[in-house]
TIRO-2110 file (N, C-alpha, C; in Angstrom, 1 decimal):
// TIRO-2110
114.0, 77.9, 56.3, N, 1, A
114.7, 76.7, 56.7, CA, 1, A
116.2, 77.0, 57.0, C, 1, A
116.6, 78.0, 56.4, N, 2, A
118.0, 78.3, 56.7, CA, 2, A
118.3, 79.2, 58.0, C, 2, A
117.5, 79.5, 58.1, N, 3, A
116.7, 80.6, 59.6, CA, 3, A
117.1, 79.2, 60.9, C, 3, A
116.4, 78.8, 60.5, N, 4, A
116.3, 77.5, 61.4, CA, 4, A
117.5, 76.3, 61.5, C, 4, A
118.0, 76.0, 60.8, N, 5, A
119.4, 75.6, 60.5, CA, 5, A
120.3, 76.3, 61.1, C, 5, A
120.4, 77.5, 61.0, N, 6, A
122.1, 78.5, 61.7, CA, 6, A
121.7, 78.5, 63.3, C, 6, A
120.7, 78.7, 63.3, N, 7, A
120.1, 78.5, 65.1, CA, 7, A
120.1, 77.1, 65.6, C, 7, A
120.2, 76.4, 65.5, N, 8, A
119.9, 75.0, 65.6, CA, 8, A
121.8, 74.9, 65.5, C, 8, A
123.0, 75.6, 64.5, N, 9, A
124.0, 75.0, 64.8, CA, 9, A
124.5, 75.8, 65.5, C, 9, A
123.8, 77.1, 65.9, N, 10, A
124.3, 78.1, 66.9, CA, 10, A
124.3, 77.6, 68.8, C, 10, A
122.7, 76.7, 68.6, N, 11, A
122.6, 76.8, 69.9, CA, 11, A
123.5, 75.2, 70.2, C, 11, A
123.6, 74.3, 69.4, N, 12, A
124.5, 73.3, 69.6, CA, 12, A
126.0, 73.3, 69.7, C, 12, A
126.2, 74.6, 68.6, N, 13, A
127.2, 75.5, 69.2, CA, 13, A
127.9, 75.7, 71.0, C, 13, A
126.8, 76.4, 71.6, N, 14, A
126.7, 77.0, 72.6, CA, 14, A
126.7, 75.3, 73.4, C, 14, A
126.1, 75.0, 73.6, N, 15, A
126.2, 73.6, 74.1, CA, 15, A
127.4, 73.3, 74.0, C, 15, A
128.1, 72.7, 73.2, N, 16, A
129.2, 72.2, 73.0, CA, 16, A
130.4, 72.9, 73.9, C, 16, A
129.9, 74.2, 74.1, N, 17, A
130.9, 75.8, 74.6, CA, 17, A
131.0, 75.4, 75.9, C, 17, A
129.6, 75.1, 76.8, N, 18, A
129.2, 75.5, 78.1, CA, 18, A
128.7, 74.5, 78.4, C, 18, A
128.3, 73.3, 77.5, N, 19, A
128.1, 71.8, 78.3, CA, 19, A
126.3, 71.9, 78.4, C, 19, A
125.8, 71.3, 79.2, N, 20, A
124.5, 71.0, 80.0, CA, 20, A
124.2, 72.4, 80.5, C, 20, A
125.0, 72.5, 81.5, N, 21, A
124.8, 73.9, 82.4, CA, 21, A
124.6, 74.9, 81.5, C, 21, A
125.0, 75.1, 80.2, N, 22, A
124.3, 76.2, 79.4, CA, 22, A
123.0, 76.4, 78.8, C, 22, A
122.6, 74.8, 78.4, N, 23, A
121.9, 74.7, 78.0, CA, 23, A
120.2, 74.8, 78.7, C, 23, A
120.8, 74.4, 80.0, N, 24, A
119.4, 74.4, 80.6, CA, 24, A
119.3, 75.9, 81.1, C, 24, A
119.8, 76.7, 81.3, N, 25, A
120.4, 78.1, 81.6, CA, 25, A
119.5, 79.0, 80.2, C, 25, A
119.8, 78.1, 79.1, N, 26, A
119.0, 79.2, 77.6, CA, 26, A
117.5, 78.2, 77.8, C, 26, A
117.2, 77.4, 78.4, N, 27, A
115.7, 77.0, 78.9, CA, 27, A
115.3, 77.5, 79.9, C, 27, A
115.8, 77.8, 80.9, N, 28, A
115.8, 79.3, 82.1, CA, 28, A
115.1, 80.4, 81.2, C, 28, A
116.0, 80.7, 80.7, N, 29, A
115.8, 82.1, 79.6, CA, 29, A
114.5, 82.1, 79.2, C, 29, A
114.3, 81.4, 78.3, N, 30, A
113.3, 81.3, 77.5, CA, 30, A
111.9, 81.3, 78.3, C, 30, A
112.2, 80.5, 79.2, N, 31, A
110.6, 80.6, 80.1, CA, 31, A
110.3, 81.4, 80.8, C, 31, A
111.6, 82.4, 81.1, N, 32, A
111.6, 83.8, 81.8, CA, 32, A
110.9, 84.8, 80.9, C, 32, A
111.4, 85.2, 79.5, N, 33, A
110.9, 85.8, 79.0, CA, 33, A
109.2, 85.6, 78.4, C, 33, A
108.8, 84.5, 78.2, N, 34, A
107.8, 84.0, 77.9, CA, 34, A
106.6, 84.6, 79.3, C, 34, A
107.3, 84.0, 80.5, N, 35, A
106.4, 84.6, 81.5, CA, 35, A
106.0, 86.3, 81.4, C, 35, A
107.6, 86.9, 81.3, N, 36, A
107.3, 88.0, 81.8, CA, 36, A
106.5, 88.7, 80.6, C, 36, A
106.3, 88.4, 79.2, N, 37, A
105.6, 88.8, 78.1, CA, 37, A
104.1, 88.4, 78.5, C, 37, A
103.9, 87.5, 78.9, N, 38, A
102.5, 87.1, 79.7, CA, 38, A
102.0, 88.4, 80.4, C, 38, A
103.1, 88.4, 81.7, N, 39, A
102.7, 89.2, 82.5, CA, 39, A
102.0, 90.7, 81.8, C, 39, A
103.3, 91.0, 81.3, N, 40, A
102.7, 92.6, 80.4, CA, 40, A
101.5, 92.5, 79.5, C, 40, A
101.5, 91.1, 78.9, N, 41, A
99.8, 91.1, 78.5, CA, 41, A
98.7, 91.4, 79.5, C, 41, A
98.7, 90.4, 80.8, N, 42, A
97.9, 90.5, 81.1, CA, 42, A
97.6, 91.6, 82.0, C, 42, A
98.8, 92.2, 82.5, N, 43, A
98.2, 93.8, 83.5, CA, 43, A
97.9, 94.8, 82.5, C, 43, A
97.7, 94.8, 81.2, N, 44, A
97.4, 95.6, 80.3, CA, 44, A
95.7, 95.2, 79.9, C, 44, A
95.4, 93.6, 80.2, N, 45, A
94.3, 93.4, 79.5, CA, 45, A
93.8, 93.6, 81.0, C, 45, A
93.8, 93.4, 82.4, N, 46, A
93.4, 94.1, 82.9, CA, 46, A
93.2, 95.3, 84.0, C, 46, A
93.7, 96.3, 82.8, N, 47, A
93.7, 97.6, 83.4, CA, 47, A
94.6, 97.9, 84.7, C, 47, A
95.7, 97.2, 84.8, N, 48, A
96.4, 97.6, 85.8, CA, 48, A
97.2, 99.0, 86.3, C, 48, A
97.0, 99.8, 86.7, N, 49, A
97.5, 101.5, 86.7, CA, 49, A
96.2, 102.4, 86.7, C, 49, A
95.0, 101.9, 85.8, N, 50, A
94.1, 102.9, 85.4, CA, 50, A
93.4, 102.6, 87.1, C, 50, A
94.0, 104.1, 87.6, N, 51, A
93.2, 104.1, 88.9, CA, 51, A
92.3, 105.2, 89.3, C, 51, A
91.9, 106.2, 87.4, N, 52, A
91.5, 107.4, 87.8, CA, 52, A
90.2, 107.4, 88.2, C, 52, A
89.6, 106.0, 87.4, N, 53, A
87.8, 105.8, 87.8, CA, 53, A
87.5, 105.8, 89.1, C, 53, A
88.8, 104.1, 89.7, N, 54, A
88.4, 104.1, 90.6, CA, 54, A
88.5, 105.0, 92.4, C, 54, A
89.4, 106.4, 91.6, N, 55, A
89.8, 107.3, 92.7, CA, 55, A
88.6, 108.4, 92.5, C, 55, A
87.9, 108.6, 91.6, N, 56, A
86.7, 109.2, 91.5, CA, 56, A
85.4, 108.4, 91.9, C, 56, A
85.6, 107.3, 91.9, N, 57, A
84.2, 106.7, 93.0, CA, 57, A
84.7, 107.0, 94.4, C, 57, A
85.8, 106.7, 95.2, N, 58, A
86.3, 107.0, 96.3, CA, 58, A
85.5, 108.6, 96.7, C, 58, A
86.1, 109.3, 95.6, N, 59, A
85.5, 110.8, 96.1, CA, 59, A
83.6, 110.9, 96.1, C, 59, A
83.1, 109.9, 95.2, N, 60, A
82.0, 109.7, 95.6, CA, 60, A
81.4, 109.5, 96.3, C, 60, A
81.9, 108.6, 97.0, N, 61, A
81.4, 107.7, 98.5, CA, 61, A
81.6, 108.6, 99.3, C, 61, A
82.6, 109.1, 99.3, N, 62, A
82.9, 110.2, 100.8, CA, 62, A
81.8, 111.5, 100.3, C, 62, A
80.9, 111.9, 99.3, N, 63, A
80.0, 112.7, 99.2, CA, 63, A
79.2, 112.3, 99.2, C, 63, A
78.8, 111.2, 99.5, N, 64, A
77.6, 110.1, 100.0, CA, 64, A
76.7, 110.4, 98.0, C, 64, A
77.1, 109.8, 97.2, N, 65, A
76.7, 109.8, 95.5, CA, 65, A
77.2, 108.4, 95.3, C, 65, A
76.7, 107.3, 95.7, N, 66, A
76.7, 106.0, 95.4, CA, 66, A
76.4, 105.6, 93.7, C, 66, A
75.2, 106.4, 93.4, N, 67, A
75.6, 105.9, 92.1, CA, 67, A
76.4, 106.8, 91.0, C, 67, A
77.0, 107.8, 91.1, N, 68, A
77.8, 108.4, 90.9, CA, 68, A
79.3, 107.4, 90.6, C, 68, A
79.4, 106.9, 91.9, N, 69, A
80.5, 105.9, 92.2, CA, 69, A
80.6, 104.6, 91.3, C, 69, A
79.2, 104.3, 91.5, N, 70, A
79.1, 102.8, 90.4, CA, 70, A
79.2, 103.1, 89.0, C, 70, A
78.8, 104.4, 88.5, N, 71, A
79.0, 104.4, 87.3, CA, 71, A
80.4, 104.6, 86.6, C, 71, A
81.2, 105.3, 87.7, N, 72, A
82.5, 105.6, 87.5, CA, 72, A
83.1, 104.0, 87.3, C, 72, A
82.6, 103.4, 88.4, N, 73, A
83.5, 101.8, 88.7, CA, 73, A
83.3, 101.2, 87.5, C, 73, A
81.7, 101.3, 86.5, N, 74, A
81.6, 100.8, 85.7, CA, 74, A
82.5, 101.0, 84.2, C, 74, A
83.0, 102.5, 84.0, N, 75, A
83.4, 103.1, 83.2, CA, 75, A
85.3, 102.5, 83.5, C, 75, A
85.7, 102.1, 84.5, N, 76, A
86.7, 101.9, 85.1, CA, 76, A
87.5, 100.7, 84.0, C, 76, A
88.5, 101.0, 83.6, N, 77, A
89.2, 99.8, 82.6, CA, 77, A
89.8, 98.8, 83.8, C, 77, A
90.1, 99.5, 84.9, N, 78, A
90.7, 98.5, 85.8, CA, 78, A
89.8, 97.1, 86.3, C, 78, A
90.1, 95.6, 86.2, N, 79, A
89.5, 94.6, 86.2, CA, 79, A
89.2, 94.7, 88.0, C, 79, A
89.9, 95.4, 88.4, N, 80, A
89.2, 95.2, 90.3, CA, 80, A
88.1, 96.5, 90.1, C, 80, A
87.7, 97.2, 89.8, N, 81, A
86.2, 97.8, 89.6, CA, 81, A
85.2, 96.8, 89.8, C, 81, A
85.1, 95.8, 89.0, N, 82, A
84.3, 94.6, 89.2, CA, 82, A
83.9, 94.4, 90.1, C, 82, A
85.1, 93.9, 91.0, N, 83, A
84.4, 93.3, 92.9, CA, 83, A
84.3, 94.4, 93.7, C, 83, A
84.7, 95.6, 93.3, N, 84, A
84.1, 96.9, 94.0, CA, 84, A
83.0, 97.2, 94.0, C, 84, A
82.3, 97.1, 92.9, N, 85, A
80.8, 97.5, 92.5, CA, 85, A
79.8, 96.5, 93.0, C, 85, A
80.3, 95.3, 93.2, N, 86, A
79.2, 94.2, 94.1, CA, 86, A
78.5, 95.0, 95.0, C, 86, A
77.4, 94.3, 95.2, N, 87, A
76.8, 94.7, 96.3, CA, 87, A
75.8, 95.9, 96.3, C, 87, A
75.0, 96.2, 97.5, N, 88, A
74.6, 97.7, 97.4, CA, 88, A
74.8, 98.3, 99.2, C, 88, A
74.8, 97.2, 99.9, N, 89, A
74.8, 97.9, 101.2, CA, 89, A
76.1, 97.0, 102.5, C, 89, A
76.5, 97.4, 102.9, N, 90, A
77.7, 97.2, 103.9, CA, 90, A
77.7, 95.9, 104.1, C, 90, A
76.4, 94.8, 104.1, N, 91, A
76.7, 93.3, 104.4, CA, 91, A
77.6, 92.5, 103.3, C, 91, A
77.7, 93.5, 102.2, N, 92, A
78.8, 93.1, 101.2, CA, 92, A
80.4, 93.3, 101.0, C, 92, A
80.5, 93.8, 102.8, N, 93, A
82.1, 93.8, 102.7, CA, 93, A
83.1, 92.9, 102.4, C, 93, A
82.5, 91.5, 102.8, N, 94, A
83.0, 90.7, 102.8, CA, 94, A
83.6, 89.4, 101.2, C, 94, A
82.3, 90.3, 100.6, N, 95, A
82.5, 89.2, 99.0, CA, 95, A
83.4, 90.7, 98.1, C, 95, A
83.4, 91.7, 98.6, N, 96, A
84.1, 92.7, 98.1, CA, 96, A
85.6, 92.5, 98.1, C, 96, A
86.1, 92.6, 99.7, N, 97, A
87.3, 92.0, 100.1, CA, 97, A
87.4, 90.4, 99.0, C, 97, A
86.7, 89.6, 99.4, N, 98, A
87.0, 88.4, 98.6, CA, 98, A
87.7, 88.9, 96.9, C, 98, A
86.2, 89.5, 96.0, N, 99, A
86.9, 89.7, 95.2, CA, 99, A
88.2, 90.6, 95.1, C, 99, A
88.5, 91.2, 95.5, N, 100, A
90.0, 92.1, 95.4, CA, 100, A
91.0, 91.0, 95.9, C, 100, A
90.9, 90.8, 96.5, N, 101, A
91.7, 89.6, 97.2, CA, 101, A
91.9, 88.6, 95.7, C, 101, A
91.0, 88.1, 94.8, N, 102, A
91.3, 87.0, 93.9, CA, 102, A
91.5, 88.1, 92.6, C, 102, A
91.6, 89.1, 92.6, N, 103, A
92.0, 90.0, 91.5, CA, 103, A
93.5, 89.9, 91.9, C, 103, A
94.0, 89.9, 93.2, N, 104, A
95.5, 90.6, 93.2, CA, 104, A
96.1, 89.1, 93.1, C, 104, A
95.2, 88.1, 93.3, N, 105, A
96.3, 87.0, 93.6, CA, 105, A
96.5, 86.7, 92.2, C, 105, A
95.3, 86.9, 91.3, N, 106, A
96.1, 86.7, 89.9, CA, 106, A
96.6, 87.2, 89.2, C, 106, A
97.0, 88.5, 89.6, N, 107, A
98.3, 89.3, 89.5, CA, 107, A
99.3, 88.7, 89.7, C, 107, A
99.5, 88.1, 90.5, N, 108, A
100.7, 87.6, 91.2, CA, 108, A
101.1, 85.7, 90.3, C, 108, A
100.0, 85.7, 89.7, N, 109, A
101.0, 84.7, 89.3, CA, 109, A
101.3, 84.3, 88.3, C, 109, A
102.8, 83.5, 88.2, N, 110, A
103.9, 83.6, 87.6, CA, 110, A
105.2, 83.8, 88.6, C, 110, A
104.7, 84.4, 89.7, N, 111, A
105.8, 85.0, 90.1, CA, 111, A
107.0, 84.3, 90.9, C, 111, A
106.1, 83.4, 91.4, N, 112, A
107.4, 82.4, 91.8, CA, 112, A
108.5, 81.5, 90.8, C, 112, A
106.9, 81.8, 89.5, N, 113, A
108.3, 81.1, 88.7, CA, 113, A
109.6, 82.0, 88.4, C, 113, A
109.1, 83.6, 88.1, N, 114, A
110.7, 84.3, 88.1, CA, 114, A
111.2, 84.1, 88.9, C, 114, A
110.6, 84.1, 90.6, N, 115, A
111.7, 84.2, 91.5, CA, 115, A
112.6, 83.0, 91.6, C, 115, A
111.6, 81.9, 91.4, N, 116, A
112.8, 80.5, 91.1, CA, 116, A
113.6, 80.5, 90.0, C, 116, A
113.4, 81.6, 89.2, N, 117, A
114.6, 81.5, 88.1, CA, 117, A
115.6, 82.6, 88.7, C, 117, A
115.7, 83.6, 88.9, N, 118, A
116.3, 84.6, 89.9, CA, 118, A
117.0, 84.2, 90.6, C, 118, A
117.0, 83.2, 91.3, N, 119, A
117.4, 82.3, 92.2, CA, 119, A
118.5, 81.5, 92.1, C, 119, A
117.8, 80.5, 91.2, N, 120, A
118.6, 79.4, 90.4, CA, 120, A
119.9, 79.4, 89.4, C, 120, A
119.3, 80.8, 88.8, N, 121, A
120.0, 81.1, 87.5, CA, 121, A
121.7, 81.1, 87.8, C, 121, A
121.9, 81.7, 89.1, N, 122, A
123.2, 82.2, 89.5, CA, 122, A
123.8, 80.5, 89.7, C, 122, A
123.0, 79.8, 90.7, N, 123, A
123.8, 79.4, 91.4, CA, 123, A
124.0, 78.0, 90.0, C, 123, A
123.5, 78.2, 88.9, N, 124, A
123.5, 77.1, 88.2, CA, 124, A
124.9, 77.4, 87.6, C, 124, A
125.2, 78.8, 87.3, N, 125, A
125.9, 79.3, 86.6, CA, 125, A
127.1, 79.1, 87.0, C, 125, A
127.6, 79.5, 88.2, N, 126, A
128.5, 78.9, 89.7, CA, 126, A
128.7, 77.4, 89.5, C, 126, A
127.6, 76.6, 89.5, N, 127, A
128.0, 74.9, 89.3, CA, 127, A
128.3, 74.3, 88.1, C, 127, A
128.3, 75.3, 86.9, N, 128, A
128.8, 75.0, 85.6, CA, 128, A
130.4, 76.0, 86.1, C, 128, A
130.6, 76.2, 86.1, N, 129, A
131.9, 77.0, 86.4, CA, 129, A
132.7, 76.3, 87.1, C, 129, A
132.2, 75.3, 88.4, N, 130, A
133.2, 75.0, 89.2, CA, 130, A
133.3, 73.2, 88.3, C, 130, A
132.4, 72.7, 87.5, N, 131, A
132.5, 72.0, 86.5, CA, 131, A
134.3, 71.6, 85.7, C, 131, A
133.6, 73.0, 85.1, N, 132, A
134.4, 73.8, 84.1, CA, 132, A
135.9, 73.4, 84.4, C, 132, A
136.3, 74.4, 85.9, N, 133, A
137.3, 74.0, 86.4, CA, 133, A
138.4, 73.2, 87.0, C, 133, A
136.5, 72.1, 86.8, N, 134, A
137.4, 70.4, 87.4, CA, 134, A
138.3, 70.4, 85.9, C, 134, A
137.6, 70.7, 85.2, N, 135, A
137.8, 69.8, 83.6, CA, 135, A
139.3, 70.5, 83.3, C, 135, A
139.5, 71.6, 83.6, N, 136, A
140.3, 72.3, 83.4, CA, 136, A
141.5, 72.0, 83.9, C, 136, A
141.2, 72.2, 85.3, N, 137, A
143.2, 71.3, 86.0, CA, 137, A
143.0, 69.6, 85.1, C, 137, A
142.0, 69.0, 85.4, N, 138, A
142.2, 67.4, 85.1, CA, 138, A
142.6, 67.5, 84.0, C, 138, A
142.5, 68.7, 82.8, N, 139, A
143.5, 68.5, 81.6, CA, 139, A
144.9, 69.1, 81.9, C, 139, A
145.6, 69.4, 82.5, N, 140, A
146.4, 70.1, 83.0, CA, 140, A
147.1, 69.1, 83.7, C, 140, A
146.4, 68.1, 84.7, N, 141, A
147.4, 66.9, 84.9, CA, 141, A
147.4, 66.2, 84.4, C, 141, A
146.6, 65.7, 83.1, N, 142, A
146.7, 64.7, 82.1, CA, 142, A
147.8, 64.7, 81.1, C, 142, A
148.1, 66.5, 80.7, N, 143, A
149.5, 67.4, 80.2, CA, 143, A
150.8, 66.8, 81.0, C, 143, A
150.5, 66.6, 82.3, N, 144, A
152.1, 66.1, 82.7, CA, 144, A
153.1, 67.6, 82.8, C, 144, A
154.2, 67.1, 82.7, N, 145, A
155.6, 67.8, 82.4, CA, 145, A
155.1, 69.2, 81.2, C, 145, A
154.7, 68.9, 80.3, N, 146, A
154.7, 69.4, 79.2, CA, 146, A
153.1, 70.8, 79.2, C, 146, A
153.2, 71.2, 79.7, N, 147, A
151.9, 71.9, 80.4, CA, 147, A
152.0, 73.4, 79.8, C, 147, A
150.8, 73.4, 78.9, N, 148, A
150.7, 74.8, 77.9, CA, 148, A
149.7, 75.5, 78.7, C, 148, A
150.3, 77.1, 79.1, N, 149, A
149.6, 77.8, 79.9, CA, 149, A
148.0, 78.0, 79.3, C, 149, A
148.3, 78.1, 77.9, N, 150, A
146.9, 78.7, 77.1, CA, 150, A
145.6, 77.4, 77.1, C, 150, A
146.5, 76.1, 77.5, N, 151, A
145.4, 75.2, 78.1, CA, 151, A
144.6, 75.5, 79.5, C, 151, A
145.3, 76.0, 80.1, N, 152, A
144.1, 76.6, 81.1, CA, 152, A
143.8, 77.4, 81.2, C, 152, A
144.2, 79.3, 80.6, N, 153, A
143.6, 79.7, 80.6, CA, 153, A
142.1, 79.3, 79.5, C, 153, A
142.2, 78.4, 78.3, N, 154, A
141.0, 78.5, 77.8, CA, 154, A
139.8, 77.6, 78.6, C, 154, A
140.5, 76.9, 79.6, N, 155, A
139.5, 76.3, 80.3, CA, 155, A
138.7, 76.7, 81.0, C, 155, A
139.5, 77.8, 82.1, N, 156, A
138.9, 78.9, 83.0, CA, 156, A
138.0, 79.6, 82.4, C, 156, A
138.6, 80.6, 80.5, N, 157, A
137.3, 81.1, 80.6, CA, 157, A
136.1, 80.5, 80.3, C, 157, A
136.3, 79.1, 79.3, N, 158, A
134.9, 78.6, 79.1, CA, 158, A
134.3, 78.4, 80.6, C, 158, A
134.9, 78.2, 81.8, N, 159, A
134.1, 77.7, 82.9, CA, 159, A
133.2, 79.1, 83.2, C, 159, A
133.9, 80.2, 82.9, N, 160, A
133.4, 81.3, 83.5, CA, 160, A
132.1, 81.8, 82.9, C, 160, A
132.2, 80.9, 81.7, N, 161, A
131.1, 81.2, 80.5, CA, 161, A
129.7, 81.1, 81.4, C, 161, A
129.7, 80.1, 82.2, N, 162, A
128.3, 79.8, 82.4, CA, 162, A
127.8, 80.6, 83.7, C, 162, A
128.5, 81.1, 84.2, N, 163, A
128.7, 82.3, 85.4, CA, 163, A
128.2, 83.4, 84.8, C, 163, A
128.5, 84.0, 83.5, N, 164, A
128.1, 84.9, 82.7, CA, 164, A
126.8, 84.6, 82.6, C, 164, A
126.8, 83.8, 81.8, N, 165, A
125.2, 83.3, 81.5, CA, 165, A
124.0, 83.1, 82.4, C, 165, A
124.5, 82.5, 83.8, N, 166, A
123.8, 82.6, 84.7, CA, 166, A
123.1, 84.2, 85.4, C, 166, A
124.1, 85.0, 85.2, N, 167, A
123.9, 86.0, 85.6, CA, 167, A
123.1, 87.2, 84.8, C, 167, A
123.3, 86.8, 83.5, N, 168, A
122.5, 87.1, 82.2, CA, 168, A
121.5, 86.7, 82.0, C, 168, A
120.8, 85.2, 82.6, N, 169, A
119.4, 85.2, 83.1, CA, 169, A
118.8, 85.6, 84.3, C, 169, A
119.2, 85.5, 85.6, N, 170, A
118.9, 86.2, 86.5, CA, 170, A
118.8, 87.7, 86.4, C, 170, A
119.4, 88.2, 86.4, N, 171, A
119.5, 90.3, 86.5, CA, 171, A
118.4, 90.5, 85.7, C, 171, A
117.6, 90.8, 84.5, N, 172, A
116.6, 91.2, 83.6, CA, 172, A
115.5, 90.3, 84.3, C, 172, A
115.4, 88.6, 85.0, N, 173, A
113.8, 88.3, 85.6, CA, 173, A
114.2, 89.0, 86.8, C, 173, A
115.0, 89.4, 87.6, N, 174, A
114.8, 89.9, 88.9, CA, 174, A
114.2, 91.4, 88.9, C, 174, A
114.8, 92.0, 87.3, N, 175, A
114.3, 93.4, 87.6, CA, 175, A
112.8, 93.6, 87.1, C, 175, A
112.2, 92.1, 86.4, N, 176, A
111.0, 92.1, 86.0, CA, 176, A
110.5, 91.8, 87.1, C, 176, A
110.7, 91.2, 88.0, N, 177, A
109.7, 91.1, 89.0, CA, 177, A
109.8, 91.7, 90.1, C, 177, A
110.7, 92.6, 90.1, N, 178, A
110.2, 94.1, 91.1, CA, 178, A
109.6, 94.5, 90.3, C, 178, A
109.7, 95.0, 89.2, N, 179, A
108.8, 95.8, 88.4, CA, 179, A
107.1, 95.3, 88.5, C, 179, A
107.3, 94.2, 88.3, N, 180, A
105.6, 93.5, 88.7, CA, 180, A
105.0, 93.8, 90.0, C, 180, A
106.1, 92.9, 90.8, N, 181, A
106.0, 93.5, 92.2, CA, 181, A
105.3, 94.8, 92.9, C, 181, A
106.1, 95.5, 92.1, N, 182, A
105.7, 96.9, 92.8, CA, 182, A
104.2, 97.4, 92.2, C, 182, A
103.8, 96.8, 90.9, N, 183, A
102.4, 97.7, 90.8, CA, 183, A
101.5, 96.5, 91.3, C, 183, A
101.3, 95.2, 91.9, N, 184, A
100.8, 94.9, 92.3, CA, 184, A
100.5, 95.5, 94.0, C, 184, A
101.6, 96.2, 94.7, N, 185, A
101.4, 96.4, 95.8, CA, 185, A
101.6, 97.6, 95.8, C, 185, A
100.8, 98.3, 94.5, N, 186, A
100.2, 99.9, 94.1, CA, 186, A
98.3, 99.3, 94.2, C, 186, A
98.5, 98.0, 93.3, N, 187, A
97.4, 97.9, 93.5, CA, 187, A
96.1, 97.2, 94.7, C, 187, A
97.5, 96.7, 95.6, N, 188, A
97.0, 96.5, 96.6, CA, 188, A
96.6, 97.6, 97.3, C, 188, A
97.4, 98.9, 97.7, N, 189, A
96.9, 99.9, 98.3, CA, 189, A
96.0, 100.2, 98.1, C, 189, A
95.5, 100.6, 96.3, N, 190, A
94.4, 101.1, 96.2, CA, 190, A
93.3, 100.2, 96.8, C, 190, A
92.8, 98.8, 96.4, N, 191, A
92.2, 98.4, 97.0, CA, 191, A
91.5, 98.5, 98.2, C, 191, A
93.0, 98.6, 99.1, N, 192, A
92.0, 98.2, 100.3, CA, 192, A
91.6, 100.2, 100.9, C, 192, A
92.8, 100.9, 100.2, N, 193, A
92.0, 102.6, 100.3, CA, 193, A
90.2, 102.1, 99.8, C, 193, A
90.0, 101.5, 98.7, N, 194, A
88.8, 102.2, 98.3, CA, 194, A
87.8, 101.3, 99.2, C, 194, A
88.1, 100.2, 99.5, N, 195, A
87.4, 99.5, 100.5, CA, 195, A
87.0, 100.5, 101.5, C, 195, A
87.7, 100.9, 102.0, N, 196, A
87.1, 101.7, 103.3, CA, 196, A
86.5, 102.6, 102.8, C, 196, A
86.7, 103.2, 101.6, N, 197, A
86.4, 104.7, 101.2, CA, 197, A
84.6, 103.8, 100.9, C, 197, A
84.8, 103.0, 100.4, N, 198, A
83.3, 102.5, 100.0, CA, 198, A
82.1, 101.9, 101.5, C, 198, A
82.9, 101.3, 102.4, N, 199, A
82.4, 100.5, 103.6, CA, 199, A
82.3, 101.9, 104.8, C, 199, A
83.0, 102.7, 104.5, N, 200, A
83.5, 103.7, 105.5, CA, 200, A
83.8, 104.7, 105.2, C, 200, A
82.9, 105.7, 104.6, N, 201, A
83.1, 106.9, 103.7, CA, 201, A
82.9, 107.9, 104.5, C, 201, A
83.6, 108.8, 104.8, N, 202, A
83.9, 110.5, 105.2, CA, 202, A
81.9, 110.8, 105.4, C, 202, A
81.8, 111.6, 106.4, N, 203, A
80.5, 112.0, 106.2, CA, 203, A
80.8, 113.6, 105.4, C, 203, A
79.5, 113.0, 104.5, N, 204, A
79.5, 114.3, 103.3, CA, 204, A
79.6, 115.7, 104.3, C, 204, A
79.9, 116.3, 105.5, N, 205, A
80.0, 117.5, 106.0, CA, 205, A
81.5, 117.5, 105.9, C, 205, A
81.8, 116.8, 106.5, N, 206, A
83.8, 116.3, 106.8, CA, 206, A
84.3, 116.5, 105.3, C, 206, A
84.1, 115.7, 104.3, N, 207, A
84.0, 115.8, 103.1, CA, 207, A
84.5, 116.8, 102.6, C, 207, A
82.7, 118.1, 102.6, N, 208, A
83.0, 119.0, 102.4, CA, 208, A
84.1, 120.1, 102.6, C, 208, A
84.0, 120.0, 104.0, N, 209, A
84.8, 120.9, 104.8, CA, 209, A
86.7, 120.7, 104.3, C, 209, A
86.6, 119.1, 104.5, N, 210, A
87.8, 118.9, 103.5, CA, 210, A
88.4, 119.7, 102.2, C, 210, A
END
């Protein structure tokens, strides 16, 4: 309870510091990190990276060993093995493609929500600042004649506060979602490599000779 109490006068604290614009800025936050902890659940639960199975069916196909290939796909932790393994003969290019296609897209989401916070985060941070700085001269002419410099510098920095903060949520979801980014369009290549390698495999002479 006391855990809960110092946080509670911490973040009212912070409010009080940085107004609205902070606050919804530490609700930014929070749903940033919540996503991106998602995310790393779920490219872990399915098998995102493990591409050794599916690069050993590929070598299959191209030595014309189909079921060689399926068993690998099957042994495969990666969740796109699944729509690879459909099928048995070429008129299944098409539900193959399908499935890889709905494996990658649910990779992808969440992602707009980072990028809308990436986004946002700055320019919220910017409109709490320029806030900030109304509030800051308007105390400054309300001073008159009698005008204490340490009244505006303390206005400026609290305006700056939220410019900090903005940029303290943005930078960490932007670099999570290149990070996501980029192994989903690792796992796009694979894909559509093994597509062909599966629809359109090397003849086992070429293969060999390879």
């Amino acid at each position: 309870m006391t855990f809960v109490t110092n946080l509670q006068s911490q973040l009212w604290a912070i409010f009080d510091l940085g107004g609205p614009v902070v606050a919804i800025l530490i609700a930014l936050s929070i749903v940033s990190l919540a996503v991106i902890l998602w995310k790393l659940w779920q490219f872990m639960a399915l098998g995102v990276g493990h591409h050794r199975d599916i690069t050993r069916a590929m070598t299959n196909w191209d030595h014309a060993q189909p079921e060689e290939a399926k068993h690998a796909l099957i042994q495969s932790k990666n969740a796109m093995a699944a729509a690879l393994v459909r099928g048995d003969d070429t008129t299944q290019k098409s539900r193959v493609e399908a499935g890889a296609s709905a494996h990658l897209t649910r990779l992808e989401g969440g992602f707009r929500i980072l990028d809308s916070i990436a986004q946002i985060a700055p320019l919220l941070g910017l409109f709490g600042t320029v806030l900030g700085m109304i509030d800051a001269f308007q105390a400054l002419q309300d001073a008159g004649n009698s005008v204490d410099p340490s009244l505006l510098a303390g206005g400026i920095w609290v305006a700056l506060l939220t410019t900090a903060a903005g940029l303290a949520v943005a930078m960490p979801t932007s670099l999570a979602l290149t990070y996501f980014d980029s192994r989903v369009a690792s796992e796009r290549t694979l894909a559509e490599t093994a597509i062909e390698a599966r629809f359109s495999p090397l003849k086992p002479a070429t293969a060999h000779a390879a």
